[in-house]
N, C-alpha and C positions, 0 to 999 in steps of 0.2 A: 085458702090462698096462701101461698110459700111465702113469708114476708119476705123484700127487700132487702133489707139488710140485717146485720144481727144473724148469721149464720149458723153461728157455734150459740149450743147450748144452753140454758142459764144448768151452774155447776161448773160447764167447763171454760174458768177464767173468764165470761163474758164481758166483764168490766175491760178489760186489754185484747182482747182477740174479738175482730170482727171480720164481716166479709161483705159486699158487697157485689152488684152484677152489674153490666151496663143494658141490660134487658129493661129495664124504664125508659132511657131515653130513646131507643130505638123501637120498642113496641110503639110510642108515640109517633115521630119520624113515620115509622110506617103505617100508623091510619092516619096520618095527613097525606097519604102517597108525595111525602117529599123528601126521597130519599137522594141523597148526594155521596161522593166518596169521602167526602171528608168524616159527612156523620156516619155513615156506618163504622168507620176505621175509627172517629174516636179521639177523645184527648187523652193526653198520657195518665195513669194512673199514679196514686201518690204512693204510693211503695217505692222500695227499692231495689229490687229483682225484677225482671217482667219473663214472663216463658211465653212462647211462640209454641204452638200444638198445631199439627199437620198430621192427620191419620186418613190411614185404606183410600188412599186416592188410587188403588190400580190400575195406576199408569195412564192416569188420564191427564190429557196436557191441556184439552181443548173444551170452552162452554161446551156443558151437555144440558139434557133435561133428566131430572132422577126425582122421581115421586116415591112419597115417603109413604111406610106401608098402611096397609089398611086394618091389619091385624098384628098384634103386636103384644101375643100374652104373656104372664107373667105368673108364678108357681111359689109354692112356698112364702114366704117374708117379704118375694117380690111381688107379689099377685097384687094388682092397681096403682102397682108404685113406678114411678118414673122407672125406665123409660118405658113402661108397660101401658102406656096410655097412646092414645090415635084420633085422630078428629075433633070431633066437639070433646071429648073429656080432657084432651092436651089443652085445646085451646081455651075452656075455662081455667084449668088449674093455674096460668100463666096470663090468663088476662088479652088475650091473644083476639083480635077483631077478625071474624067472618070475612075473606076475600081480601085481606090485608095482605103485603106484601111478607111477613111472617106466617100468614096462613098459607099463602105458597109455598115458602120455604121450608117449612116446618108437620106439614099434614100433608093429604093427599087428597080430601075433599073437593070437588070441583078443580080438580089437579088442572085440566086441558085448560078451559077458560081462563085461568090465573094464572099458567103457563104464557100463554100468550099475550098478554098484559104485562107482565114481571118481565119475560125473556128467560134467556138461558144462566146457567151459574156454574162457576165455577172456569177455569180457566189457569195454565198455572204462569201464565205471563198476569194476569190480574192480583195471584196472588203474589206473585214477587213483589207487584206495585203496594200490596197492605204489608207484606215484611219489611220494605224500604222503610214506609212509614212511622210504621212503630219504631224499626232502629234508627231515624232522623230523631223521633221522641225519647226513645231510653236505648244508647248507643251499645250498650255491654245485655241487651236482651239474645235469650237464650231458645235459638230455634231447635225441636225437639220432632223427630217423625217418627212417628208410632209403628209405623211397619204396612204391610199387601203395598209398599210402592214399586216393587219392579215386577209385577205381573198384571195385566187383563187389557189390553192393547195390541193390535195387528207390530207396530213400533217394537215395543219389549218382549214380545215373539218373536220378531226377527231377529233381535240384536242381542236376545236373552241374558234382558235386563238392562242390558249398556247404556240405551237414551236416558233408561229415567237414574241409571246412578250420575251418571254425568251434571244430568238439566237438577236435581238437589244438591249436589256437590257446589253448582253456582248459584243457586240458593242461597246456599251459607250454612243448610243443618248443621247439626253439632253434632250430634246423636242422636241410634236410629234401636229401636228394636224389628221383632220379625216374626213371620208365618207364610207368606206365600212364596215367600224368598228360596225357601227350601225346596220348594218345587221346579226350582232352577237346576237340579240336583247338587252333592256336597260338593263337587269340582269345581264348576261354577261358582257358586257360594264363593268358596275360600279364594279361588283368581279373582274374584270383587274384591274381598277382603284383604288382600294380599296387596292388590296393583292398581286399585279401583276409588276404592273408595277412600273418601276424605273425613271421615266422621267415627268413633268407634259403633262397632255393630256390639250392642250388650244383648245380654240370655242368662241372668243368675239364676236360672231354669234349664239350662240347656247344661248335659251333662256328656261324659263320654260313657258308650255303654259299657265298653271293656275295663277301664279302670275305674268307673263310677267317680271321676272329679270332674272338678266346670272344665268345659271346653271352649267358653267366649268367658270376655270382659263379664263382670257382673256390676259394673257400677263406672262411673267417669265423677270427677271434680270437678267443680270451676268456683272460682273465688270471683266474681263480682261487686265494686263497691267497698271492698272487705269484706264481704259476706259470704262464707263458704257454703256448696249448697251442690249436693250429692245427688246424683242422677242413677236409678237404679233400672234396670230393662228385664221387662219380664215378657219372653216372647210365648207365643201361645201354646199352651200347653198339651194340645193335644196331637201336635204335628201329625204322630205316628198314627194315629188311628183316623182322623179326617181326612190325611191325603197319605200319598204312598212312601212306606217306610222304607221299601228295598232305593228311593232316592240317597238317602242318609242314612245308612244302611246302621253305622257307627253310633249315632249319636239317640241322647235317649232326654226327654221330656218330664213334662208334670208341673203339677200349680206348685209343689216344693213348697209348704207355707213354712217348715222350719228353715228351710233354707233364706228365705225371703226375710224370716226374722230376724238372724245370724247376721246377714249383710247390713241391712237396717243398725243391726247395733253397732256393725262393723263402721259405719260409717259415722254412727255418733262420736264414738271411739276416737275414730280420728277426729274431730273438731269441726264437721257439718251442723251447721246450725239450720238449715231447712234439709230433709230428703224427700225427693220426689222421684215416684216411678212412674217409669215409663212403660207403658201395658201394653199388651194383646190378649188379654185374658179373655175379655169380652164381659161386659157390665157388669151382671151380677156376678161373677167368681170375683170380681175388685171388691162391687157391695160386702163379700163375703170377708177377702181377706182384709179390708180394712179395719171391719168389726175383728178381727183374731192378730193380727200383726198389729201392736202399737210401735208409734214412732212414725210414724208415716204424714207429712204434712200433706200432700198434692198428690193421687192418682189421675196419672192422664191416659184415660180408658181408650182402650180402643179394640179391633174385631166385630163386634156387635152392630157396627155403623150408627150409633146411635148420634142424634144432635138435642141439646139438651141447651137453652136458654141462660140456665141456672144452674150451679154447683148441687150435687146432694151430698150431705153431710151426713158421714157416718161415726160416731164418735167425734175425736176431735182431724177428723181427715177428711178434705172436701174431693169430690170426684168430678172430672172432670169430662165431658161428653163431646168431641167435637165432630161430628158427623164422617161424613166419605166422601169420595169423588170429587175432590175440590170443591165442596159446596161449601165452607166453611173453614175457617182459620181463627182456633181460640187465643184469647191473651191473657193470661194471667199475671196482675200485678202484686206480689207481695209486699208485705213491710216487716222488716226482719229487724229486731233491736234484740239488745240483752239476750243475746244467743240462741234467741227461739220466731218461729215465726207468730207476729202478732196479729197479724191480719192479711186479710187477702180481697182482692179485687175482680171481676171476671167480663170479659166481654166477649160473646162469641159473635164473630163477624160474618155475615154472609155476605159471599161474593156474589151478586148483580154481576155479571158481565157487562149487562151494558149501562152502569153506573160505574166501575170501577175501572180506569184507563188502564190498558195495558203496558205492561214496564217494555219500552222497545229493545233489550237487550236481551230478557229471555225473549220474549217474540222472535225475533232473530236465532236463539239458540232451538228451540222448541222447533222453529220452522226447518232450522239443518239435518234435524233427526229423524223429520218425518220427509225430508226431499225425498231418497231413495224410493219410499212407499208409496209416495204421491197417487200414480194411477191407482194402484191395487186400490187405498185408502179411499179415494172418491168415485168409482164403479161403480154406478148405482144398478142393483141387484130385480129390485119393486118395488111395491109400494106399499105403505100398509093404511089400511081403512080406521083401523083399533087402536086406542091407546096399548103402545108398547111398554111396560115395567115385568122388573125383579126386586118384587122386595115383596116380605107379608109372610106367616109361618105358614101358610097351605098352597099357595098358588100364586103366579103372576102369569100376565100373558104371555113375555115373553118364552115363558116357561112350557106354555101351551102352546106356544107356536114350535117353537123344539121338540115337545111329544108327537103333535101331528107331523113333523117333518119323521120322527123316528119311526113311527107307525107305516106311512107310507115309505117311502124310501126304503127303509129296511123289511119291511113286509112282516110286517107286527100284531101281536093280538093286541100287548100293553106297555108300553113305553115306561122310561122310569128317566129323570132327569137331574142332580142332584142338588138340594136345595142353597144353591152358592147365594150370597145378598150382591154381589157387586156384576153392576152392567149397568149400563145407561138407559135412557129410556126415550120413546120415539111418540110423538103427535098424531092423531089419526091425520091424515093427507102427506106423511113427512117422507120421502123416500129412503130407501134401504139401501144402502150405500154396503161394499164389501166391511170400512173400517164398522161400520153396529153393528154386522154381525159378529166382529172378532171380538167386539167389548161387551160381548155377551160368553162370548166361546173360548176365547183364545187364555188360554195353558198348556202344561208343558204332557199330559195325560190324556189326549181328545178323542181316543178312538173310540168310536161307536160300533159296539158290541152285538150280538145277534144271539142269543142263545135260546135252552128253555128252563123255565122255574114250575116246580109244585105247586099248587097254591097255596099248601103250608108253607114253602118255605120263603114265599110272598107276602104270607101276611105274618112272616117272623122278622123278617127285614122290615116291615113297616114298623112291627113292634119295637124293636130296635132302636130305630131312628128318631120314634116316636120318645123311647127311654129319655135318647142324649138330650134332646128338646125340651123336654118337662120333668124331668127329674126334680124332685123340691129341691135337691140338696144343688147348691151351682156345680159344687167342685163335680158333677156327674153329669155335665151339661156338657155333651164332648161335640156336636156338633154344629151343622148352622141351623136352616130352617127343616122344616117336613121335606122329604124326595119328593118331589112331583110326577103327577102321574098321569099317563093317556090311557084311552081305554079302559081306564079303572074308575069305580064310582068307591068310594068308604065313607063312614063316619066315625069320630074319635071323640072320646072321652081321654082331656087332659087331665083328668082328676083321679082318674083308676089304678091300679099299678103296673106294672110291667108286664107288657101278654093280655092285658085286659081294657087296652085303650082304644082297638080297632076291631071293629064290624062292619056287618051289613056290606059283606065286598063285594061288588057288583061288576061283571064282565060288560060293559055299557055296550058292546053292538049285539048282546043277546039278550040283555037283559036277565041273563040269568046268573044265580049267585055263585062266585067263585067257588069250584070245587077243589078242596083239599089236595084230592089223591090226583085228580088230574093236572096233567103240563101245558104249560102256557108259553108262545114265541112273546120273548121280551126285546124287545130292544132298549139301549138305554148308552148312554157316555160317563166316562171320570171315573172306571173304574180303578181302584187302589193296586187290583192283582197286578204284577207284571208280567208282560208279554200277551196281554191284551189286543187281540188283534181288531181290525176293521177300520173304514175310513175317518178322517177326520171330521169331528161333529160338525166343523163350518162348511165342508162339503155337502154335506148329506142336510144343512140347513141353508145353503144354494142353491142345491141343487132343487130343492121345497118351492121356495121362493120365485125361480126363475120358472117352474112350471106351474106356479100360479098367477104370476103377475102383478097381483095385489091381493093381499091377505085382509084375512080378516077372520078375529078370534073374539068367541060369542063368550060372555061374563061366565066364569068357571061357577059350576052348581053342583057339581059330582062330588068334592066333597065340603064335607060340611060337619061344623061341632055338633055332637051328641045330642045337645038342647035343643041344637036350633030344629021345626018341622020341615 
C-alpha cells in the first residue's frame, strides 16, 4: 500500500519535505456514499501556492459518461506500476471499495451499474464551480491546462477551436500547453495566439524546423505570495509522427530532455524557487524525464489520460495525473519557505455532476456556443443496446462500432480505426445523438479511406504501431493505443521485439490466415497522408447507424495477448 503521507524518500530531506493527498478523506466520503460538493472540493490546503490542473478535456463542455479502461499495460520500469494498473489491482493499491463512488470514477468494472447510481461527470460549468471554490480558498491559485482542449466536439469543429478558447479564457487559465491544437493547422494555431487567446501557449519542445530555435514561449512566471514559481510547457512530442506533419509543415518536435534541462536551470537562474511543468508528454516519458532532468518540483502529466488518486514520486519530483474529459480537476498545494519547495499537498477532485452545482455564468456561456449547433447536436441518430467506450490498448466498442460501419459502408475486407483514447461513452439503452458521434469522430483529418494493403504490409503497420505502444524505452512510445481493427483477428506478444509481436492474423469472415503476398480492400480514417480523399468518418458512421436502428456490438475476442488461450 502507497503510504499517505511522507512522499519523498527517506535520504531525500524527509525530515522538511513532505507530501500528502486528500485521497483519505474522500475514499471515505465515498464508501459512506455521502458525497457533497463541499467534500469533494475540500478545505484549503496549508501551503502557500496552490495549482489548478485541467487536462485532455477535448472540448467537452457537457456531463458525459467515460469508462476507464480495462487494459492498461505497462513495459520496461513501468510494467505494474501506476498508472499501469485497472480494476481490482488499482483498487487494492489504493484502498479503493468495490461499487464505491471511486470505483466508478476510477475503474471500469461494473462500469453500467455504477454509472447509473453515480450519474454523469464532468461538465465544465461544474468545474468553474470547483475553480471558484478553491480561489474563494487561496485567491492568487494558479489555473494550469495541459493541452487536447480545442479539439473532439461537433462545437470546436465548427468554430475550429473558438468555443473552447473563449469558455477557458473565462475560466481564468493562465497557462496552457498542446497537441491536438495543431491539428487546427499552423494558421489557425497562431490567429488563436495572436487574437484569441488570453493565456501564454508554452512548447520548450517546440522548435522551428528551418532555423532550429524555439518557436513558442518555453516557460511563464508568476510570483504568488512572494513566492516565484516557474511554469515550463512541454507539448507533445511526437506531433509529427501521430498526426499530420504537412498541418505545420515549419515547426519540428521531440521530448528535447537537454533542452528541458537548460530551461529548468534557466529558471533557477532567475530566482524560481518551485519549477513546475506543464506536460503533454504522456505518463511514462515524465516517469522518465523526471528520473534524468533534476530540478524539477511538479510534473503535471498529461496525454495519457490517466487519473491517479496520488502523486508518484520520482526522485525528489512528484507527478501528477489528472485524468480527461472533465472528469477531474487536480489541486496542488505547496509549501514553499527558504527558497525551495518543502512540501506538497494533492487532491484530485472528481466532478459528480450531479453533486457539484453548476457555476450559472459559464452555464450561460457554454450554452451561447453550443445555440448555433443545437439541432445538429441533439438528432438522435439510434440507439444502441451495448455499452459504448474508447479507452483500453486493444479495443473498445466504440471502436468496433466504427470498423463495422467501415467494413459496410465502404465495402471492406478489414477496417483499421486509429487508436485515439478521447470520446465519450454511451449506456446500453442511451440514444445516439449526431453530438456522440462527433465526440468520438470529430477532427480536422476525417476522411475515410478505401484502398488495398498486402498482407505484409499489414502486419508491418501493426508492427509499428505495436513498436510506439510498447517500446520499453518511453521516450519511443510515439503513439496512443493499438489501431483497431475489423475483419481482422491477431494475437500480440508485448514482450518481443519489433516485427516479433504480431501473429496468428486471421481474415475473420474466412477464417483463413492472412496471406502475405495477397491484397486486401481496407478501409480505415485519420490518415496523416495529405490529400486523402473519401467521406467524412461521421458520415459513413451515420450513415451505419440510421441503417441499423439500434446497434449492438458483441465483447471484442479477435484479438487477444499472446498468453492468454
Amino acid at each position: 500500500m502507497i503510504p499517505r503521507r511522507h512522499f519523498l524518500q527517506a535520504g531525500l530531506a524527509a525530515s522538511a519535505l513532505w507530501g500528502t493527498s486528500g485521497f483519505g478523506n474522500w475514499s471515505r466520503l465515498a464508501a459512506q456514499q455521502s458525497l457533497t460538493q463541499e467534500g469533494l472540493i475540500g478545505e484549503s490546503g496549508s501551503g502557500n501556492v496552490t495549482l489548478i490542473h485541467i487536462t485532455d478535456i477535448h472540448a467537452q463542455t457537457q456531463p458525459i459518461w467515460f469508462r476507464e479502461p480495462s487494459i492498461n499495460l505497462g513495459v520496461g520500469q513501468a510494467e505494474g506500476q501506476p498508472p499501469h494498473l485497472t480494476g481490482k489491482a488499482f483498487r487494492q493499491l489504493y484502498g479503493i471499495d468495490d461499487g464505491s463512488a471511486l470505483d466508478y470514477a476510477l475503474t471500469y468494472e461494473d462500469f453500467t451499474a455504477l454509472a447509473r447510481e453515480y450519474g454523469r461527470m464532468g461538465g465544465l460549468d461544474r468545474i468553474a464551480t470547483v475553480v471558484k471554490a478553491i480561489r474563494a480558498q487561496s485567491p492568487e491559485a494558479i489555473l494550469l491546462d495541459g493541452g487536447d482542449t480545442w479539439q473532439g466536439s461537433l462545437p470546436a469543429h465548427r468554430t475550429q477551436g473558438a468555443d473552447m478558447v473563449h469558455l477557458f479564457n473565462a475560466l481564468g487559465a493562465e497557462a496552457m500547453t498542446s497537441h491536438w491544437e495543431f491539428t487546427l493547422g499552423i494558421e489557425r494555431v497562431t490567429e488563436i495566439i495572436e487574437s484569441e487567446l488570453q493565456m501564454p501557449f508554452l512548447g520548450a519542445n517546440i522548435f522551428d524546423a528551418m532555423w532550429d530555435e524555439p518557436a513558442y514561449e518555453a516557460m511563464t512566471s508568476f510570483e504568488r505570495g512572494g513566492t516565484k514559481i516557474a511554469v515550463i510547457g512541454q507539448a507533445f512530442p511526437y506531433l509529427p509522427i501521430a498526426n499530420p506533419s504537412w498541418m505545420f509543415p515549419d515547426l519540428s518536435f521531440g521530448v528535447r530532455q537537454e533542452r528541458m534541462a537548460s530551461v529548468v536551470q534557466e529558471a533557477r537562474d532567475g530566482g524560481a524557487e518551485v519549477v513546475v511543468v506543464l506536460s503533454h508528454n504522456g505518463f511514462d516519458v515524465d516517469r522518465k524525464m523526471a528520473a534524468d532532468v533534476p530540478g524539477i518540483d511538479v510534473i503535471l502529466t498529461g496525454h495519457t489520460h490517466d487519473a491517479l488518486p496520488e502523486p508518484v514520486q520520482i526522485g525528489e519530483t512528484f507527478l501528477i495525473a489528472s485524468g480527461s474529459h472533465g472528469k477531474f480537476v487536480s489541486r496542488v498545494d505547496l509549501d514553499v519557505r527558504d527558497g525551495r519547495m518543502q512540501g506538497l499537498e494533492h487532491r484530485l477532485i472528481p466532478i459528480f455532476s450531479d453533486v457539484i452545482a453548476p457555476d450559472p455564468e459559464m452555464t450561460a456561456l457554454v450554452e451561447e456556443t453550443r445555440a448555433p449547433f443545437k439541432e445538429e447536436l441533439t438528432e438522435e441518430i439510434g440507439k444502441t443496446d451495448s455499452l459504448l467506450y474508447r479507452r483500453g490498448n486493444f479495443n473498445g466498442t466504440w471502436d468496433d462500432l466504427i470498423c463495422d460501419a467501415l467494413l459496410e459502408q465502404r465495402d471492406a475486407e478489414i477496417a483499421l480505426s486509429p487508436g485515439f483514447r478521447w470520446g465519450a461513452s454511451l449506456l446500453p439503452g442511451d440514444p445516439i445523438t449526431r453530438e456522440d458521434i462527433f465526440n468520438a469522430t470529430a477532427m480536422s483529418y476525417p476522411a475515410a479511406y478505401r484502398n488495398e494493403m498486402s498482407g505484409e504490409m499489414l502486419k508491418i503497420v501493426l508492427e509499428d504501431v505495436a513498436d510506439n505502444l510498447f517500446n520499453p524505452d518511453p521516450y519511443y512510445q510515439q503513439g496512443g493505443d493499438m489501431v483497431r481493427v475489423g475483419g481482422l483477428g491477431y494475437r500480440i506478444d508485448i514482450m518481443q521485439k519489433q516485427g516479433d509481436r504480431i501473429s496468428d492474423m486471421v481474415l475473420l469472415a474466412s477464417g483463413e490466415a492472412i496471406d502475405p503476398s495477397r491484397n486486401y480492400v481496407i478501409a480505415g480514417w485519420a490518415s496523416v497522408n495529405e490529400g486523402t480523399e473519401g467521406p467524412p468518418i461521421w458520415n459513413v458512421v451515420e450513415a451505419h447507424i440510421r441503417d441499423r436502428g439500434t446497434v449492438s456490438v458483441a465483447e471484442n475476442t479477435t484479438v487477444a495477448l499472446k498468453s492468454e488461450n
